[in-house]
Every structure is written in structure tokens, then in C-alpha cells.
BALOBA-1460 file (C-alpha; in Angstrom, 3 decimals):
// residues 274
<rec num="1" residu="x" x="27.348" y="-152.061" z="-68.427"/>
<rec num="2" residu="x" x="29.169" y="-149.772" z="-65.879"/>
<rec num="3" residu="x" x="29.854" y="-146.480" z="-67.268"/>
<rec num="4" residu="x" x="33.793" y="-145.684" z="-66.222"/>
<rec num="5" residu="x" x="34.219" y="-142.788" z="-67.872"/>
<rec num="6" residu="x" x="34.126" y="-140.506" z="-65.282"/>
<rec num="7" residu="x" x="36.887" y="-142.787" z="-63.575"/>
<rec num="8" residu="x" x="40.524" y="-140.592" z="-64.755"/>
<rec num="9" residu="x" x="42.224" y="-143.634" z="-65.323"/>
<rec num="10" residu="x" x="39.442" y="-144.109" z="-68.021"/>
<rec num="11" residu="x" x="39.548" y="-140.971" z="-69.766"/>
<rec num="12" residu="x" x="42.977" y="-140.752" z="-70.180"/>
<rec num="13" residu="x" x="43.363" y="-143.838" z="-71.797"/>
<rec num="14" residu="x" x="40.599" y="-142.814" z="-74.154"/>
<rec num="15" residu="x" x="42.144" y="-139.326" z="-74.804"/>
<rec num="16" residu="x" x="45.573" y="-141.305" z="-75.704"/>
<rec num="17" residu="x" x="43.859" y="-142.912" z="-78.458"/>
<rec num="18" residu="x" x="42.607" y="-139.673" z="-80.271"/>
<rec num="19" residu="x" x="45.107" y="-139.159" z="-82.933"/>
<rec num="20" residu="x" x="44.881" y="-135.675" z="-84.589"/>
<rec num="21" residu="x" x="47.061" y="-136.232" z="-87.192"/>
<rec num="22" residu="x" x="44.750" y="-138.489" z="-89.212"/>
<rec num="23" residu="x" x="41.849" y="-137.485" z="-90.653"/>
<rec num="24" residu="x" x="38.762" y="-138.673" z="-88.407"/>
<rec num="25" residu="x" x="34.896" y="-139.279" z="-90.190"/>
<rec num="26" residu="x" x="33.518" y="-137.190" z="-87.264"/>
<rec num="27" residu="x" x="35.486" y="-134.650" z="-86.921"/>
<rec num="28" residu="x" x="35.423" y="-133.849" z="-90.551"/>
<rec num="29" residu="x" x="31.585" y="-133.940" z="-90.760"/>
<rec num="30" residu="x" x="31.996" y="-131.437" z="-87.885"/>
<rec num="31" residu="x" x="34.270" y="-129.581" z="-89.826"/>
<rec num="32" residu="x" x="32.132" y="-129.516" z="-92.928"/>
<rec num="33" residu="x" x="28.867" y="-128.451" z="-90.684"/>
<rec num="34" residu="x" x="30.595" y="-125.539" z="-89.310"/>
<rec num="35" residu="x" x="31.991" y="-127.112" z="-85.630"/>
<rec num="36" residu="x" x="35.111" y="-126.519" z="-83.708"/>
<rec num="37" residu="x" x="35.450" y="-129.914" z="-82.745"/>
<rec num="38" residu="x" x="37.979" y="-131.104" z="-85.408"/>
<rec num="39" residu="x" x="41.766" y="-130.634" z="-86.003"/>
<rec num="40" residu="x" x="44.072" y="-129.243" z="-89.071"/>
<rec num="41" residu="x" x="44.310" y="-132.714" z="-90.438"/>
<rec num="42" residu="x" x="40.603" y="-132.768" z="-90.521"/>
<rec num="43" residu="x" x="40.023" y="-129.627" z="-92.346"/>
<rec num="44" residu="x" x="42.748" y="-129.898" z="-94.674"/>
<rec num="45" residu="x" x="41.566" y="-133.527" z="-95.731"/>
<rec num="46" residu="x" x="38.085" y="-131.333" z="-95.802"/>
<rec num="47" residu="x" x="39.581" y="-129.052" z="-98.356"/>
<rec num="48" residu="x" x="40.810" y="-131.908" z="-100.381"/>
<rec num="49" residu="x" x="37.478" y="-133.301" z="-100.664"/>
<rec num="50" residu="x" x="35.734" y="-130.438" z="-102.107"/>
<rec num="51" residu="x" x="38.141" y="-129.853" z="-104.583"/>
<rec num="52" residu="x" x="38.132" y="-133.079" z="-105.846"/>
<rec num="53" residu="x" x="34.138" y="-133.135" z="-106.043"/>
<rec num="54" residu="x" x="31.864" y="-129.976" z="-104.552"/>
<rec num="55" residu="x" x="28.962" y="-132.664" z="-104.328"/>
<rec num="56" residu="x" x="30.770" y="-133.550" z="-100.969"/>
<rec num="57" residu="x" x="29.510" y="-130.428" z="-99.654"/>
<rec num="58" residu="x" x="25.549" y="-131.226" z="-99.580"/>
<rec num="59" residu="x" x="26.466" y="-134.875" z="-98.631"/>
<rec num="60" residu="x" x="26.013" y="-133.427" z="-94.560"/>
<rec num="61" residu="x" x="22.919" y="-131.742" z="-94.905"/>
<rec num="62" residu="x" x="21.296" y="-134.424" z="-97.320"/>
<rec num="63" residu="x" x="22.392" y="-136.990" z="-94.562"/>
<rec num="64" residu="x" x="20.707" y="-134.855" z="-92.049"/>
<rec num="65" residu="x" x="17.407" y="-134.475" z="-94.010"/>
<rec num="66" residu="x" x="17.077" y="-138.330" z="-94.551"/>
<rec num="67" residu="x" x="18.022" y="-139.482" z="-90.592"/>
<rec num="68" residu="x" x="15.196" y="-136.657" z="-89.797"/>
<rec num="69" residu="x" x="12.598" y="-138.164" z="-91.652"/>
<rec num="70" residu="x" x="13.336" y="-141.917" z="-91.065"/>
<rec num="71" residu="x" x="13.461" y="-140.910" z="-87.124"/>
<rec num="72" residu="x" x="10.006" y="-139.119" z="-87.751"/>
<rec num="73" residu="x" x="8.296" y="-142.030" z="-89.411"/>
<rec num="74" residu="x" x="9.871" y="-144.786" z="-87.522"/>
<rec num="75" residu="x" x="8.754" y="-142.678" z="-84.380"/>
<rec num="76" residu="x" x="5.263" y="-141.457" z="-85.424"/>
<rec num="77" residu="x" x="3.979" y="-144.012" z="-88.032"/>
<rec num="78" residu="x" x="6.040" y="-147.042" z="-86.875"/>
<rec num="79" residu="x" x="5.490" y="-145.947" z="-83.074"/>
<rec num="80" residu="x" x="8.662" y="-147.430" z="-82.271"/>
<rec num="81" residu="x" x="9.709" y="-146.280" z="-78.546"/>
<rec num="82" residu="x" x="12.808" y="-147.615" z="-78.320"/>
<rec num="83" residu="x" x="16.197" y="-146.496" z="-80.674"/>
<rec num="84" residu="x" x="19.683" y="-148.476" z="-80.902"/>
<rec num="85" residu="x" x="22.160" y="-145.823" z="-82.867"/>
<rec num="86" residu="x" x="25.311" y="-147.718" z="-83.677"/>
<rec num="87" residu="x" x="28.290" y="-145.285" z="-84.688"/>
<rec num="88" residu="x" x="26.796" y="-141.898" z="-83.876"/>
<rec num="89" residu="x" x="28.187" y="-138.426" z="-85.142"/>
<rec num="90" residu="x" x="30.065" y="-135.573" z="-83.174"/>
<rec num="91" residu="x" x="27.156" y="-133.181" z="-83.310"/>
<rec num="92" residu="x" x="24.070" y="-134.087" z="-81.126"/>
<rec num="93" residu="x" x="21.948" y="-130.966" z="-82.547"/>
<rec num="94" residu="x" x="19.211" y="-132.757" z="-84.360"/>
<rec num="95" residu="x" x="19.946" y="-136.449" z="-83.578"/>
<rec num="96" residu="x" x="18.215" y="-139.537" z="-82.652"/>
<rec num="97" residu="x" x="17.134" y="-138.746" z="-79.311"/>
<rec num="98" residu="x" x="16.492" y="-134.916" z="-80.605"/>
<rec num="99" residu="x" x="14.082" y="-136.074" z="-83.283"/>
<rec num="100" residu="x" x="12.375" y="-138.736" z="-81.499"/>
<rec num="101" residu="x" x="11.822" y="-137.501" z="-77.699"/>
<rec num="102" residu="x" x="10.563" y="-134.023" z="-79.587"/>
<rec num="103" residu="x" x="7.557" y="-136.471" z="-80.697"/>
<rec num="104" residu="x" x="7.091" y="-138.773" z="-78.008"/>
<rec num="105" residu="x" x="8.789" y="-137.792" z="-74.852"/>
<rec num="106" residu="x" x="9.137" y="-141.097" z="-73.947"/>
<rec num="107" residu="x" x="11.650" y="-142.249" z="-76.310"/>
<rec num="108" residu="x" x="14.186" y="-144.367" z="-74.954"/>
<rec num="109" residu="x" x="17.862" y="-144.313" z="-77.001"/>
<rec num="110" residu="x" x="21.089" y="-146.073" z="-76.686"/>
<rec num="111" residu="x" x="24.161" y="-144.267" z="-78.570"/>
<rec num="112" residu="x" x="26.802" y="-147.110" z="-79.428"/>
<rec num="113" residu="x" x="30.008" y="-145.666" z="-80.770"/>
<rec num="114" residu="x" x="33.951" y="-146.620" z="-80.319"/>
<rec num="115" residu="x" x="35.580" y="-143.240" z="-80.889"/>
<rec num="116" residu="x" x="36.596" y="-141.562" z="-77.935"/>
<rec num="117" residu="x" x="35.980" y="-138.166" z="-78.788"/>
<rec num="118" residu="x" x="32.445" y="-138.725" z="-79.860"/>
<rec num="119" residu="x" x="31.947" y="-140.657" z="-76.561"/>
<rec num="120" residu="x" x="33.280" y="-137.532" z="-74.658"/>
<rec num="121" residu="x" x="31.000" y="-135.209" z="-76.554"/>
<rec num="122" residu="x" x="27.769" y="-137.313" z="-76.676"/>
<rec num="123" residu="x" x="27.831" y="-137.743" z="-72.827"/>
<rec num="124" residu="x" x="28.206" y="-133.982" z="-72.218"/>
<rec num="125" residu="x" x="25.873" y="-132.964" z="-74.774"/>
<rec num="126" residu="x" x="23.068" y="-135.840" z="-75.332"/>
<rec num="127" residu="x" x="20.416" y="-135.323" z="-72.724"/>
<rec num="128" residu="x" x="17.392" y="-136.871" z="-72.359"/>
<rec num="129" residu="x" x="14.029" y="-135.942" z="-71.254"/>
<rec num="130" residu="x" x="12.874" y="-136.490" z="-67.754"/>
<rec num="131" residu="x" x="10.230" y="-138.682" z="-69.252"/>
<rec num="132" residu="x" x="12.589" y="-140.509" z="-71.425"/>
<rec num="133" residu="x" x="16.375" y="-142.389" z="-71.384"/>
<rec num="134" residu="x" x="19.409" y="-141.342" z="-73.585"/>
<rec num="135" residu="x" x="22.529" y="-143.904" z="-72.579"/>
<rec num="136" residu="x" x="25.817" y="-143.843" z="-74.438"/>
<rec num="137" residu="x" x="27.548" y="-147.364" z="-74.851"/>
<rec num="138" residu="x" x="31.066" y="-147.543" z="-75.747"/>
<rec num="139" residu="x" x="31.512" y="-150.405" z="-77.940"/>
<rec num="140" residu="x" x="32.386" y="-150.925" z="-81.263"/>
<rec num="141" residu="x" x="30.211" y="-152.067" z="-84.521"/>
<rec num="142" residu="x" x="32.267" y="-155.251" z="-85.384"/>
<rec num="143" residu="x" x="30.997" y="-156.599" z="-81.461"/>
<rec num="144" residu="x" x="27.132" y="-156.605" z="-82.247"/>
<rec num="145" residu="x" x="26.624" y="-159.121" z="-79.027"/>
<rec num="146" residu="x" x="28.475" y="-156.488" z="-76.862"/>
<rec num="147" residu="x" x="26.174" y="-153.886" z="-78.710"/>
<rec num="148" residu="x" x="23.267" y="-155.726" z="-77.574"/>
<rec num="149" residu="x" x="24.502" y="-156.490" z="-74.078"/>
<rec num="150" residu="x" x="24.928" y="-153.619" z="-73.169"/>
<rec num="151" residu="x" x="21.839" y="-151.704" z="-75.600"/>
<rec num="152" residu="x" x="19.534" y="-154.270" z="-72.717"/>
<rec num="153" residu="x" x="20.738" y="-152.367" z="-69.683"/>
<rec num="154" residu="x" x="18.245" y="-149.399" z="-71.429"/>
<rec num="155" residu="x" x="16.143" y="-151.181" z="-73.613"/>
<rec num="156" residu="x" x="13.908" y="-153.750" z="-73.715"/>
<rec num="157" residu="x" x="15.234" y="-156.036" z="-76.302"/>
<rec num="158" residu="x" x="11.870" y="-158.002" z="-75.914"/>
<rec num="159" residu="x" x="10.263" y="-155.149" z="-77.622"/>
<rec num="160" residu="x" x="10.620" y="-153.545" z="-80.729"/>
<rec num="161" residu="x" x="13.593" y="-151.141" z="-81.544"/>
<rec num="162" residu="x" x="14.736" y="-149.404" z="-83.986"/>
<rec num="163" residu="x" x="17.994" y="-150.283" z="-85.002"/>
<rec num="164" residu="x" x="20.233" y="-146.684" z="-86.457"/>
<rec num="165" residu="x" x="23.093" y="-147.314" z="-89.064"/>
<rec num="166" residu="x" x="24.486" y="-144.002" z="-89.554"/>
<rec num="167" residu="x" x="26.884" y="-145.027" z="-93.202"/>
<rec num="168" residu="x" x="28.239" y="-147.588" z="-90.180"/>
<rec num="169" residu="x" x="28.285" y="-150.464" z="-92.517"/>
<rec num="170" residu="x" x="30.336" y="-148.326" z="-94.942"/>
<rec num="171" residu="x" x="33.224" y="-149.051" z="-92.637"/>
<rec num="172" residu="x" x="33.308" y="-152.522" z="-92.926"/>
<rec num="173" residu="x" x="34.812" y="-153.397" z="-95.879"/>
<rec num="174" residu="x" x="34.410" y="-157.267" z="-95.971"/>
<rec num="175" residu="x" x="31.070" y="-158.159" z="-97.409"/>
<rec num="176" residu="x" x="30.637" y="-161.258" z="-95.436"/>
<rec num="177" residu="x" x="31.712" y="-159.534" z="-91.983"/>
<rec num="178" residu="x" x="29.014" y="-156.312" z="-92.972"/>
<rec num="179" residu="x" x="26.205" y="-158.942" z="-93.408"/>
<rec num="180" residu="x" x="27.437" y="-161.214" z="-90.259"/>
<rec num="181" residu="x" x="27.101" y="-157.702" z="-88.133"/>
<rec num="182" residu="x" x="23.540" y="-157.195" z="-89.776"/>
<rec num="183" residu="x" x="22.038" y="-160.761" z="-88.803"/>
<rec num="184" residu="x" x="23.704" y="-160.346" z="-85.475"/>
<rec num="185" residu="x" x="21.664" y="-157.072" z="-85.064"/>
<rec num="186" residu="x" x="18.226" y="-157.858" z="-86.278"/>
<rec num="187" residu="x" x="18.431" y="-161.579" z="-84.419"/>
<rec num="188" residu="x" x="18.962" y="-159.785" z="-81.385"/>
<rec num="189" residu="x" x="15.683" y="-158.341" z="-81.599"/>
<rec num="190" residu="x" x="11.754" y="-159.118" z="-81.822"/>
<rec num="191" residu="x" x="9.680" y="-159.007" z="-84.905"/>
<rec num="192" residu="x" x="8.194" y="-155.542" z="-85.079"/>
<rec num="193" residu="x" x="11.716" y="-153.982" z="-85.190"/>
<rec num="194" residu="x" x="13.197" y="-151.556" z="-87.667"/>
<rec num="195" residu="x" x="16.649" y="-151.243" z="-89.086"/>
<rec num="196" residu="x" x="17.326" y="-147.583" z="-90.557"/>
<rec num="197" residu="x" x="20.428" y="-147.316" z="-92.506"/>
<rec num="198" residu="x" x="22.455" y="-144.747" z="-94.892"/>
<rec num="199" residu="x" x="25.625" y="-146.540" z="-96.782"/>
<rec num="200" residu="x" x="27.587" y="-144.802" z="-99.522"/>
<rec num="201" residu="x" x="26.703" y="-146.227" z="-103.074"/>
<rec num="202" residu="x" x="29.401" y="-147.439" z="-106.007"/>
<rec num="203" residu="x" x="26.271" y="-146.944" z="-108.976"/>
<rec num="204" residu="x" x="24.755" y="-143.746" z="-108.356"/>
<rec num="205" residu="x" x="27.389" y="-141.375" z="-109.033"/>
<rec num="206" residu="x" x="31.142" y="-142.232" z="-111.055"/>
<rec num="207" residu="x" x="33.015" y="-139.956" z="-109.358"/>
<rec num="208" residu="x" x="32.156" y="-141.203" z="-105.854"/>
<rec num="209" residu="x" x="34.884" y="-143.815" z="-106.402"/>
<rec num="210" residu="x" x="37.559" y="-141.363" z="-107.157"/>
<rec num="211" residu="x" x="36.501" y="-138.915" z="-104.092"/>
<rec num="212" residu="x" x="36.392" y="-142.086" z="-101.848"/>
<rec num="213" residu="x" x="39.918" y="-143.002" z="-102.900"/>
<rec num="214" residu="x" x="41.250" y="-140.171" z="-102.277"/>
<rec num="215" residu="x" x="39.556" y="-140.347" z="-98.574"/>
<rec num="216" residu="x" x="41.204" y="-143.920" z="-97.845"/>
<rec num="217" residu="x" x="44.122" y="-142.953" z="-99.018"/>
<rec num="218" residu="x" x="44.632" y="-140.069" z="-96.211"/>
<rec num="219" residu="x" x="42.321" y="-141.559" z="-93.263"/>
<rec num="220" residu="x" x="42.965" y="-144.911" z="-91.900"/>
<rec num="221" residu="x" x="39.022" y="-145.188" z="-91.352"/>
<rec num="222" residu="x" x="38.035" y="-147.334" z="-94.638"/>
<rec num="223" residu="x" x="35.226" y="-146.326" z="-96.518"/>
<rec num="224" residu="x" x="33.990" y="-149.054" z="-98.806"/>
<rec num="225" residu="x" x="31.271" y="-148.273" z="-101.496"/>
<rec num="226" residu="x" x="28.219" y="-150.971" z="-102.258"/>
<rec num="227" residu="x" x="25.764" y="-150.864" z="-104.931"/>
<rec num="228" residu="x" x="22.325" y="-151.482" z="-105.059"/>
<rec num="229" residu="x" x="21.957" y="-154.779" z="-105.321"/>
<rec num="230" residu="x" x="24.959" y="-155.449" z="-102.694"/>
<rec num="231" residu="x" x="23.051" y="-153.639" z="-100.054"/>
<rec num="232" residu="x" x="19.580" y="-155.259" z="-100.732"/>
<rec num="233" residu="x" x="21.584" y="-158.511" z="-99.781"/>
<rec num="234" residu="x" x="22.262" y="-157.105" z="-96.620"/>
<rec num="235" residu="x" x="18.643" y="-156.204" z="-96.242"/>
<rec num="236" residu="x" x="17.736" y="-159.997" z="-96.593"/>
<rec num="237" residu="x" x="14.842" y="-160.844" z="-94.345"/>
<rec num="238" residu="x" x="13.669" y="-157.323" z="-93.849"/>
<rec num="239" residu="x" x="10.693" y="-155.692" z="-95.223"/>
<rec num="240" residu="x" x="11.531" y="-152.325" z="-96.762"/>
<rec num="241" residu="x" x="9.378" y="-149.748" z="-96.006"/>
<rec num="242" residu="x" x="8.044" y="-147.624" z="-99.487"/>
<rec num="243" residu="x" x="10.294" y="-146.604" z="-101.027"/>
<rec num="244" residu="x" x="12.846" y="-149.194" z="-100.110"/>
<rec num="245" residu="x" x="16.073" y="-148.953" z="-100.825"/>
<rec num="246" residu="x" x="16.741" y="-145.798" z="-102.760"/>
<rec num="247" residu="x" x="19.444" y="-142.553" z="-102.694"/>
<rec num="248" residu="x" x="18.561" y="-140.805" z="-99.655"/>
<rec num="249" residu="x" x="16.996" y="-137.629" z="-101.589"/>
<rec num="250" residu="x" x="14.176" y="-140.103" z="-103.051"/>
<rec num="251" residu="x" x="13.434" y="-141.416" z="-99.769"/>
<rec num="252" residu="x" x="9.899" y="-139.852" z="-98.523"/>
<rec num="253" residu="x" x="11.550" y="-136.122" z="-99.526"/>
<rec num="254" residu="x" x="10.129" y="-133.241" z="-97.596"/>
<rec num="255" residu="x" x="9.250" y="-129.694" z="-99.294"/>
<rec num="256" residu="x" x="11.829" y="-127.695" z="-96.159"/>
<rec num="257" residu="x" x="14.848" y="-130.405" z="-97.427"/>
<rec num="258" residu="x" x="17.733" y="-128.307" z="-98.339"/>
<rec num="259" residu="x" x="18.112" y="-127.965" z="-102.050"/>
<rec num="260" residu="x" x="21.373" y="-130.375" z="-103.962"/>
<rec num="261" residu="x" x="22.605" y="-129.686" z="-107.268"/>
<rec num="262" residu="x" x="24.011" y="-132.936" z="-107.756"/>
<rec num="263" residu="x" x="23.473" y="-136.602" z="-106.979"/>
<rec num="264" residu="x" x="23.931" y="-137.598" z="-103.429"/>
<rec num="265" residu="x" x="26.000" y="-141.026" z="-103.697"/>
<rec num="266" residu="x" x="24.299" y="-142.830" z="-100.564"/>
<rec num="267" residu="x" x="21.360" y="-144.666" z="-100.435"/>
<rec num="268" residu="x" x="19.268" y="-144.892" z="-97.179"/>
<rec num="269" residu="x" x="16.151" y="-147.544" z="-96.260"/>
<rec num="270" residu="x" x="14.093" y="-148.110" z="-93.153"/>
<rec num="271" residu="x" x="12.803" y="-151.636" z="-92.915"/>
<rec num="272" residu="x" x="11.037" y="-154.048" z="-90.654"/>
<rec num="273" residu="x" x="11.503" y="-157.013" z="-89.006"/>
<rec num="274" residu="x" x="8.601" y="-159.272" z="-89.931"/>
């Protein structure tokens, strides 16, 4: 897929459709880690967050500590090659590409992501090694055969990949649609491939309900919670990797994970394609 970004036609239509009025996922993660990349409507829904539940505030890092470790197995023990992240975050520090190319060089990795801003950022910022490929794709989640489409112009969809669901599922809010979106995905490629996911959780924590509320009710980016049992169903097919499906903290911890007081309300799984 031709990459017209650099065209100024292009990216002035995709700057027209940043709105910072509304609170934006991204830009309040990058808020939360520190960044500059966000806007008052992003730090004040920020604020309004953490009052409502300080948990929110080692969400980020918890997230960070699970993708690192799912990366690292699905890279080292998995020796997977080949990474499709659909709905990537602001901040490239530490990513996909980061992770995996620091342990085998050769690491190819296809970002997939409909928000403009990200887009602009990942393309300045996400570089790959010489060795190596990093490719954004601008496309959105609800399009999985556009995902793949374009995911083939860098990948090998005839070999195994690794397919990266950064809490993207999260966003859909239609059960049916979320699992349509996963089939799509895991059809789309061979046996031998991984899906790695993180969604948000309705049964690990009673006050992630009220905190998510209060999130839909200022962003126009949906967050829908799952349980347990909701998101093994989406998993159908798919052989979980020990643990399985469990809150990200549980899932193959590390001893340098930063330390949470509370419960983290997302669970997280890396499983194969048989």
C-alpha cells in the first residue's frame, strides 16, 4: 500500500481530523507517562481519572511490563520473526519493534493504527534496524482484510506472525463485531502464529466500571469492559500459552516489574495458532 503521507494534500486532511477538544486514548496515556504530546482536554480528563480511582495510575506501566514480556517470549521462545501491531500507542520508547529487533535484529513489524496523530509520530519516531523492517499502515481495526492487505506488502503472511492487540478489542463494543475482527485476523494467517492481546476486564476489579463510565462519558472513543469468560470466547481456536488468560500482573511476572498496590483491571494472553 502506497504510503501518501508525505503528499500535503494527505497530511492536512489527517491533521483536520485531530480534534483536541475530546479526550484521545493516546494522548492521555502520553499524558499519564509524562509526554508532551497531548492537549488540555487530555490532561484534564487525566485528572478526572485519578481522582475517581488512583489504580489508573499504574495501569501504564503495568501495560508496559506485560507487552515487554509477551514481545520477549513470543520473540525468543516462540521465535516468531514477524509482528502485526494493530492500534499502536503515541510513545515508540519500548515498543514492538524496540523489544523485538533488540533480540533478533531481524524482526520485521507492521504498525496498523487509524489515528492521525499516532500515524504522524510513529513514522518520525519508529525506526528500524538496517537488518530488519518497521512499516506503519494506516488503517483501521474494524477493516481486518485491509489490515492484512496491506500487513503483506512487509510480511510474509505465509509465515508465522505475531498478531499485537494493544486493549484494541476494548474499543469495539459489539461482541459479535470484536470476535468477527478476531477470526478475520488469525484466518489471515498460518498455523504457527500468535495473537498477543491486553483488554480491560468487568470481574477483576468493581470499580473499573465506574472509572470506565466516567471515561465514555467525556471521550467519544468507547471503552467496553469483558470478563473472563467473554474474552476466552474470543480466544476460541487458539492455544493459550501458560498462563493463559489471566490479569496482566500474573502473566509470566518479572522480579524488575514496577511494583502496583492495587489490582490492575486488564487481562492479557499470548496464544497460538495450532
Amino acid at each position: 500500500m502506497a504510503d501518501t503521507w508525505r503528499m500535503d494534500s494527505t497530511r492536512r486532511a489527517k491533521a483536520a481530523q485531530i480534534d483536541t477538544t475530546v479526550p484521545n486514548a493516546a494522548r492521555v496515556g502520553d499524558y499519564m507517562e509524562g509526554g508532551r504530546t497531548n492537549f488540555e482536554a487530555d490532561r484534564r480528563a487525566s485528572r478526572t481519572l485519578i481522582a475517581a480511582s488512583p489504580a489508573v495510575t499504574e495501569v501504564i506501566p503495568a501495560l508496559r511490563a506485560f507487552h515487554r514480556r509477551a514481545v520477549r517470549y513470543l520473540t525468543v521462545e516462540a521465535g516468531i520473526r514477524q509482528f502485526l501491531d494493530i492500534g499502536t500507542r503515541l510513545d515508540m520508547s519500548g515498543n514492538t519493534h524496540a523489544v523485538a529487533q533488540a533480540l533478533a535484529p531481524d524482526c520485521r513489524i507492521v504498525y496498523t493504527t487509524s489515528d492521525p496523530l499516532v500515524l504522524s509520530h510513529a513514522r518520525a519516531l519508529a525506526v528500524s534496524t538496517p537488518v530488519g523492517a518497521v512499516a506503519l499502515l494506516d488503517a483501521d481495526a474494524g477493516d481486518p482484510g485491509a489490515i492484512l492487505a496491506g500487513a503483506a506488502e512487509t510480511l510474509d503472511l505465509r509465515r508465522p506472525v505475531a498478531i499485537v492487540l494493544p486493549a484494541t478489542l476494548a474499543f469495539v463494543s459489539d461482541d459479535a463485531a470484536a470476535a468477527k475482527i478476531m477470526l478475520s485476523l488469525t484466518t489471515g494467517v498460518p498455523a504457527g502464529s500468535y495473537v498477543a492481546l491486553f483488554h480491560h476486564a468487568s470481574d477483576v476489579d468493581p470499580s473499573a466500571a465506574a472509572t470506565t463510565r466516567r471515561w465514555n462519558a467525556m471521550s467519544d472513543q468507547q471503552i467496553t469492559l469483558r470478563s473472563r469468560q467473554q474474552l476466552d470466547a474470543l480466544l476460541t481456536g487458539l492455544d493459550p500459552v501458560p498462563p493463559g488468560l489471566v490479569p496482566i500482573t500474573e502473566w509470566r511476572p518479572d522480579p524488575g516489574d514496577p511494583d502496583v498496590e492495587h489490582a490492575i483491571p486488564i487481562y492479557g494472553a499470548v496464544a497460538r495458532k495450532p
